[in-house]
Structure formats: C-alpha cells, structure tokens
MARDO-227464 format. One line per 10 residues: number of its first residue (from 1); their letters; for each residue x, y, z of N, C-alpha, C. Coordinates in steps of 0.2 Angstrom, whole numbers, m for minus. Layout:
REM MARDO-227464
NUM	A	X Y Z X Y Z X Y Z; ...
***
This chain:
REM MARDO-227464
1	XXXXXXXXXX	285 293 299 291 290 301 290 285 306; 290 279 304 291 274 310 296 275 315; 297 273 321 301 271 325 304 263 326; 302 263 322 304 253 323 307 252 317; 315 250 321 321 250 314 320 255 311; 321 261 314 322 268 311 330 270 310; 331 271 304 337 271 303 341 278 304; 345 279 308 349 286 313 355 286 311; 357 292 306 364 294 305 368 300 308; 372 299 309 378 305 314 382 305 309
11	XXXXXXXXXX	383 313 309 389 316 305 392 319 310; 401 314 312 402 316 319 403 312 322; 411 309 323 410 303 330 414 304 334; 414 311 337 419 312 342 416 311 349; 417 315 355 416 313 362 408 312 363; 403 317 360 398 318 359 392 313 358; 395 313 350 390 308 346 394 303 347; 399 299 349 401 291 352 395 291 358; 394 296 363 391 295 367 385 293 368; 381 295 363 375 297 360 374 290 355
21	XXXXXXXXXX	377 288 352 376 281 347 378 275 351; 382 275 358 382 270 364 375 270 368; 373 277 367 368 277 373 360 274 368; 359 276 361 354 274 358 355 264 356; 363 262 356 362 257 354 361 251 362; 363 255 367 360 249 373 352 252 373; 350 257 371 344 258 374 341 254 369; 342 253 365 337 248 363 331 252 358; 336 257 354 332 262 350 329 259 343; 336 255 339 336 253 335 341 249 334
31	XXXXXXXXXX	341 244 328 348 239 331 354 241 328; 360 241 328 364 244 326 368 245 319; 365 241 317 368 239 306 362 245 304; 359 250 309 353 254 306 355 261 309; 363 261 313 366 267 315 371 269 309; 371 274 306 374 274 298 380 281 304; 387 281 301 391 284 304 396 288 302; 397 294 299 402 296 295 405 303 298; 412 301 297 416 306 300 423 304 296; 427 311 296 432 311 292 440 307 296
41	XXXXXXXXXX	437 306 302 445 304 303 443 294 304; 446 291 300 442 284 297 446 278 306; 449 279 310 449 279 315 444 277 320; 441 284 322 435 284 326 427 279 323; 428 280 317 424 276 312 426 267 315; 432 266 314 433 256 314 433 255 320; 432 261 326 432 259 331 425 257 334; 421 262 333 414 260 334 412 255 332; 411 253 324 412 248 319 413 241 324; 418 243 325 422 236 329 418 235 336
51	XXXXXXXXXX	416 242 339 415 239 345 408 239 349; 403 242 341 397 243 342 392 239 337; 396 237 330 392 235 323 388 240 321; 390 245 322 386 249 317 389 251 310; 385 254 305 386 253 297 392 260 297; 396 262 293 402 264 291 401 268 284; 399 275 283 397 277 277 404 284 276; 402 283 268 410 287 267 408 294 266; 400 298 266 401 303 265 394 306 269; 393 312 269 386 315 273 382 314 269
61	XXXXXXXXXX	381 313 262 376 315 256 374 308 257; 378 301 260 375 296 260 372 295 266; 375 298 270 370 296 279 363 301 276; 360 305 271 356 309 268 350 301 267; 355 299 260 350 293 257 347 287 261; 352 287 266 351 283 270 347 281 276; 347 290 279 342 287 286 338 295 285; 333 294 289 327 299 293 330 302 296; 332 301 301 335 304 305 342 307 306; 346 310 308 351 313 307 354 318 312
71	XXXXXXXXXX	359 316 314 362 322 321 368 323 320; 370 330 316 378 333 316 380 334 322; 383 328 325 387 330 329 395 333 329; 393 338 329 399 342 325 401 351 331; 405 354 332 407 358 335 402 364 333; 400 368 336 394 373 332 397 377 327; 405 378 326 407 382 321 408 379 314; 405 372 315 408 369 308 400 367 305; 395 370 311 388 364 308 386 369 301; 386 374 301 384 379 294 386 375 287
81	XXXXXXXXXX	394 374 290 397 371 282 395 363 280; 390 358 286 391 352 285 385 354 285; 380 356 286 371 357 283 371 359 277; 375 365 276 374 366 267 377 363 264; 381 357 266 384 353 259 379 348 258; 372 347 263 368 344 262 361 347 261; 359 351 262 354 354 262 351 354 255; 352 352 250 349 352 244 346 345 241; 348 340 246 345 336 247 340 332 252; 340 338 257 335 334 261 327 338 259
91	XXXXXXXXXX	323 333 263 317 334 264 313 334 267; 306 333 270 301 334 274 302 325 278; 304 321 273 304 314 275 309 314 284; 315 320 282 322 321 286 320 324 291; 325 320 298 323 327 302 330 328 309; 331 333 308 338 335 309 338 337 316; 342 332 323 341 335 328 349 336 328; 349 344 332 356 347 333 357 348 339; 364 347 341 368 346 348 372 351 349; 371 357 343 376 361 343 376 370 347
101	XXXXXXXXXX	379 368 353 376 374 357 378 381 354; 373 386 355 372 391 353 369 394 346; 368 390 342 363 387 335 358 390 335; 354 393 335 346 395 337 343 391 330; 334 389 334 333 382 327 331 389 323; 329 392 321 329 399 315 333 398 311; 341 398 314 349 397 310 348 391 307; 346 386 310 345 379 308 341 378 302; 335 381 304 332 381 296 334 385 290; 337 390 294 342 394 287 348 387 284
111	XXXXXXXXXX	349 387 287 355 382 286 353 377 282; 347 372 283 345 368 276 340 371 273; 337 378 273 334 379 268 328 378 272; 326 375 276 321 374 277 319 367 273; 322 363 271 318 359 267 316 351 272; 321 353 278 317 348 283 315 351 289; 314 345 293 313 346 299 319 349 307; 318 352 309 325 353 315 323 352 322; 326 350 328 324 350 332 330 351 335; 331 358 340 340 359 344 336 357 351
121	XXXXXXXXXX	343 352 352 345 351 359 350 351 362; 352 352 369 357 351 371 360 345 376; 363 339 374 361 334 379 370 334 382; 371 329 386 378 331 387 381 323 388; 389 322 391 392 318 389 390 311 396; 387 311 401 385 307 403 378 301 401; 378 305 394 374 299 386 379 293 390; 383 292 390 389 287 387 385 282 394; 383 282 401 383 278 404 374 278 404; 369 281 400 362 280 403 361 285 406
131	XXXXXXXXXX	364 291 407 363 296 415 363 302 410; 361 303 404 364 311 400 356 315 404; 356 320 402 353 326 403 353 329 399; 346 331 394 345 333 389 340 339 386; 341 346 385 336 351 384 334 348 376; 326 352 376 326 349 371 322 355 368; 321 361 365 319 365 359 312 363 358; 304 364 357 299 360 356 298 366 349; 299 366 344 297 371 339 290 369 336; 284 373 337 278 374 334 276 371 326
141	XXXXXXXXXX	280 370 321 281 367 316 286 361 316; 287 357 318 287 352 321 281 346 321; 279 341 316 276 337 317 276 335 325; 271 332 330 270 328 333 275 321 335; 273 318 329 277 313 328 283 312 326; 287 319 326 293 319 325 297 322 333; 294 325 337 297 328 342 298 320 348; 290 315 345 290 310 350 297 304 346; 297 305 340 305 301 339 312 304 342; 312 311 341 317 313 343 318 314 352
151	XXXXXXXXXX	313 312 355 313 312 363 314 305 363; 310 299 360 313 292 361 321 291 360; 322 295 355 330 292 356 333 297 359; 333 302 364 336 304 369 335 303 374; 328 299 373 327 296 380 332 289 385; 333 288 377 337 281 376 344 282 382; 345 287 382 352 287 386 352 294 391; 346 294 395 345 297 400 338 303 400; 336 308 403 331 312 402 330 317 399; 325 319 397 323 326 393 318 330 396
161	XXXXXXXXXX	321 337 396 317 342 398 315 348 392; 310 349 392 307 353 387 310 361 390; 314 365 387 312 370 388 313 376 381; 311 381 384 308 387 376 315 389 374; 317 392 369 323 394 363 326 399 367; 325 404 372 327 409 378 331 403 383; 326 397 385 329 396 390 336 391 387; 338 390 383 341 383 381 348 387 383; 351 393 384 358 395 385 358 394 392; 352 394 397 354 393 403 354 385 403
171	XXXXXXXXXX	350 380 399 349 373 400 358 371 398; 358 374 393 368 371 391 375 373 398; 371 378 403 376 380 408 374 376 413; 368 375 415 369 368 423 369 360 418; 368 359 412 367 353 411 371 349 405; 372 354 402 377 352 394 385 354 397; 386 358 399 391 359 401 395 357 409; 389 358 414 390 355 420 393 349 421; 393 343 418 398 338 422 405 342 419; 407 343 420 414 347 417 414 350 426
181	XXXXXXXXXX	412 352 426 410 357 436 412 352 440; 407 347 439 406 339 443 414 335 444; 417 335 437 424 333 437 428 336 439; 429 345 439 433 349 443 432 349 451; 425 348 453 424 344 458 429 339 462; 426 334 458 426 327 461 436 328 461; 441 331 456 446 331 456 450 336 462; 445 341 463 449 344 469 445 341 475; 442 339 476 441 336 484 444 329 483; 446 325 479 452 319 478 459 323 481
191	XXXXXXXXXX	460 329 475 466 332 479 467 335 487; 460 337 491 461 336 497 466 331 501; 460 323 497 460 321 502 469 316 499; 471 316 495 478 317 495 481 320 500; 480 328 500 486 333 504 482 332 511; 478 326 512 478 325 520 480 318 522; 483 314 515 485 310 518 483 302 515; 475 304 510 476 297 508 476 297 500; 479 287 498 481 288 493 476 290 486; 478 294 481 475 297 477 470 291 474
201	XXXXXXXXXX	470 286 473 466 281 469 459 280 476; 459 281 482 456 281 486 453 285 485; 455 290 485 453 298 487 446 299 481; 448 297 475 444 298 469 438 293 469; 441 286 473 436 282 473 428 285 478; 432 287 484 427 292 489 424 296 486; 427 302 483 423 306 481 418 305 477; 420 302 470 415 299 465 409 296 468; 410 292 473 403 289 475 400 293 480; 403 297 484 399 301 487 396 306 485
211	XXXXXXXXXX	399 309 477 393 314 474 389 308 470; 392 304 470 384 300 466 379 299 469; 380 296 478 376 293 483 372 302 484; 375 309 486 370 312 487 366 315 481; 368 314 474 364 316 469 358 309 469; 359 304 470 353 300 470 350 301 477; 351 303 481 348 303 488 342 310 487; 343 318 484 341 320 483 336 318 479; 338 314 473 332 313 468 326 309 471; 329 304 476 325 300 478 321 302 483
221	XXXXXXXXXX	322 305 486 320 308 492 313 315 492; 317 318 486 312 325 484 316 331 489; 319 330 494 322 334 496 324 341 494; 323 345 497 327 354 498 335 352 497; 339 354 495 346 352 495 350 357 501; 343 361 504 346 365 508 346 362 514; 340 357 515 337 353 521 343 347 521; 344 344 515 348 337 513 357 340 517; 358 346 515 365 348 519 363 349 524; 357 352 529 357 354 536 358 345 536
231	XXXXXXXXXX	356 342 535 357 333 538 361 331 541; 366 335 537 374 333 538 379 335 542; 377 344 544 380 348 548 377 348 555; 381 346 557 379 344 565 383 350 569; 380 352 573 381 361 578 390 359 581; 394 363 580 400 364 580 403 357 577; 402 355 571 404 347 568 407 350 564; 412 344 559 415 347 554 416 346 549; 408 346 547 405 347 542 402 355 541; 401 358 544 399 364 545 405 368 545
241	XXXXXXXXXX	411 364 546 416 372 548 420 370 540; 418 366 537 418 365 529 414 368 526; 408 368 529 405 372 523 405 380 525; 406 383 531 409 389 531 415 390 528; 420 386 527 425 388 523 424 387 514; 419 385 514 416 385 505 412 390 505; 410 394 510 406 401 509 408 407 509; 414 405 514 420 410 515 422 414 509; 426 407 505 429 407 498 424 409 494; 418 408 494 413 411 486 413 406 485
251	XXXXXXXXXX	412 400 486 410 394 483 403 393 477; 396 394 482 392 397 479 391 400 472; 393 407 476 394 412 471 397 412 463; 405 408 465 409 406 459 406 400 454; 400 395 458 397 391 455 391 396 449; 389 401 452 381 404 450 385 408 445; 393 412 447 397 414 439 397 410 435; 396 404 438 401 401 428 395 397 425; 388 397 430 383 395 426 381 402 422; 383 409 427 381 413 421 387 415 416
261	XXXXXXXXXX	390 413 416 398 414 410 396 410 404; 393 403 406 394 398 401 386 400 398; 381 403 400 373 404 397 379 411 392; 380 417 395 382 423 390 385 422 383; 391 414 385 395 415 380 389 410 376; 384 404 377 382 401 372 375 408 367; 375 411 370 372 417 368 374 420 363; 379 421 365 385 425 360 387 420 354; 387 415 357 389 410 351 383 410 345; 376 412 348 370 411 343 372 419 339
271	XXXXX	373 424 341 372 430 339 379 431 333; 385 428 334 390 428 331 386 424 322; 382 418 324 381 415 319 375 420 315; 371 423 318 369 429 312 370 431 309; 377 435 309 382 438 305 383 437 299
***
C-alpha cells in the first residue's frame, strides 16, 4: 500500500470524522478528490463537499471498492452493524482503523472476519485544529507498513502515542475524552470571572489563552507541573489561597474520579460487546 494519493474513506461524518478528514486534508496526507465520504444524513456530506472537495459516495460497499484505507467513524454501538455489512467484501489489500472506544481489535476482527487488516485508536476532537492526541493499539499482525500509514495519517492532525490493548481505557479517559474536562474548565473559570465582575466574552477569552499558554509552557519547558505551579504561588499570595480552595473542594481528587469513571465505563463498553 502506497502512501502517496492513498485513497481514505470514512463511514461517518459526524463531529469526529469531520475532524479527522479536516485534519488529514491540511496536513497534506492526500489530496482531497481522494477522501471518499459516506454517511446517511446527505447534509453533512454537501457540507464537507462544499467546504473541503472531497469525493461524495452513496454507500459503504463503495467506500470498500474505493479506497485502502477506511475509518468507521461511527458511535461504538453502531460499528458491529456497519463492518458486517461490509466484511464480505473486504481484504488483505484493506485496512481498517477504528475510533470507536471500547471495541477491543479481537471484536474487530470478529467483526470482518478477519478478512482485513484493523488498527484501534482513540484520537480526539482537537484533530479539527492540528492539536488531536491519539492512542494508537500496535497489534503484532499488523504489517509494518500498515501501522506506518495509519500513524502518518494521525500524525496529520496532531500526535500518537503507542500504547498496549489494557492501556487504551486509560488512554480514552485523559485524552479521547479529556477535552470535554478542558471545556468544563475553561467554562467555569469564565463563570468566575463573570460573578467577579467581568464581561463574559472577556472572561472566556482569558481563560482560553491562559490554559493554552501553561499547556505549551509545560511542553516547552519539560517541567514537573508541580514545580510549574510552585512558580506561581507566591507565600501568602492569591494564587495559593486558590489553590487551597481547589484542594479543599477535592479538585484533584474529582479530576483522578472521572479519569477513573470514564477508563471503567470504556471497559465495560468492550465487555458488553462480547455478548
């Protein structure tokens, strides 16, 4: 399988795969009359169409004939029914990378039969600006040269981390699912800085940039993010009697629950699929 004009189809143009076929079409994966795209609500199709050039196909069986590549971007309770309606047609030529959390790649080659290749990843919705964060399954049957096309087009719209089929329910809670945290975030310190007094479009504008500025400052730097907040708390200052009052509250603690809520449930969501 070449990489040059490789032609990539998505069954699926919802928040996900839009973000994902934005982020492969600036990175410069392939050009875009070579993204084939089908989904049933024809809407989301003209829109892309219109706003990306990419190809417009009316069924899954043809995003089959048409491309190498293939990503059901699809909710994980629906991906069973959209693989068996194609699994009889694919083949070794195929290779199927899935986004759909909780899926174990086992399920997945149950799912087509085995008759291609799978790769599960979990990558998340800041695809859309170049900044996604991507786990990536490395499965031991897996050609070589299929895991390095499937990393170049995730690479395309942010980074990939390798980790083992155990770790991939913790890699979907700090990183598939975490900007969802980041935006609850950034929306309740906007609401602070409302109920202190300034206006809401300010407020969102500050916070935004200030979780931007110390997530690239850590990246930049290498720092402990324990040392990067000691920077900031200056002895009786009040930034330290903030962060006592986020300690107070179980700040922490309530972040390290919902990273272990959301690893349980994507668990549970593989285990329901053996059934």
């Amino acid at each position: 399988m070449s990489k040059e004009n490789i032609a990539i189809g998505f069954i699926g143009a919802g928040n996900m795969g839009a973000a994902m076929i934005k982020g492969i079409i600036k990175g410069n994966v392939t050009k875009p009359e070579y993204v084939y795209v089908y989904d049933p609500l024809l809407e989301n199709l003209r829109q892309l169409q219109d706003e990306l050039g990419v190809a417009i196909v009316s069924s899954p069986a043809e995003i089959v004939e048409t491309c190498q590549v293939i990503i059901p971007a699809v909710k994980p309770h629906i991906i069973a029914g959209v693989l068996s309606e194609i699994a009889n047609i694919l083949t070794k030529h195929h290779l199927i990378i899935s986004i759909a959390a909780g899926i174990t790649t086992q399920q997945l080659k149950a799912m087509v039969k085995d008759n291609c290749y799978v790769v599960r990843t979990m990558p998340n919705t800041p695809a859309l600006v170049g900044e996604g964060m991507t786990a990536v399954c490395k499965d031991p049957s897996v050609p070589a040269e299929y895991i390095d096309i499937a990393c170049t087009i995730l690479k395309s719209f942010g980074k990939v981390e390798f980790v083992s089929e155990e770790q991939i329910h913790a890699a979907t809670a700090i990183s598939g699912s975490s900007p969802a945290y980041a935006f609850l975030f950034i929306e309740a310190l906007a609401d602070g800085g409302v109920m202190m007094g300034l206006p809401r479009e300010q407020s969102y504008k500050m916070a935004v940039q200030s979780l931007l500025g110390a997530a690239k400052l850590m990246q930049e730097t290498g720092k402990h993010p324990g040392e990067l907040k000691d920077m900031v708390c200056s002895p009786s200052g009040t930034t330290i009697e903030a962060v006592a009052t986020l300690e107070y509250n179980g700040f922490r603690g309530a972040v390290i629950e919902a990273v272990r809520a959301c690893a349980e449930k994507s668990e549970r969501m593989g285990n329901v699929n053996k059934l």
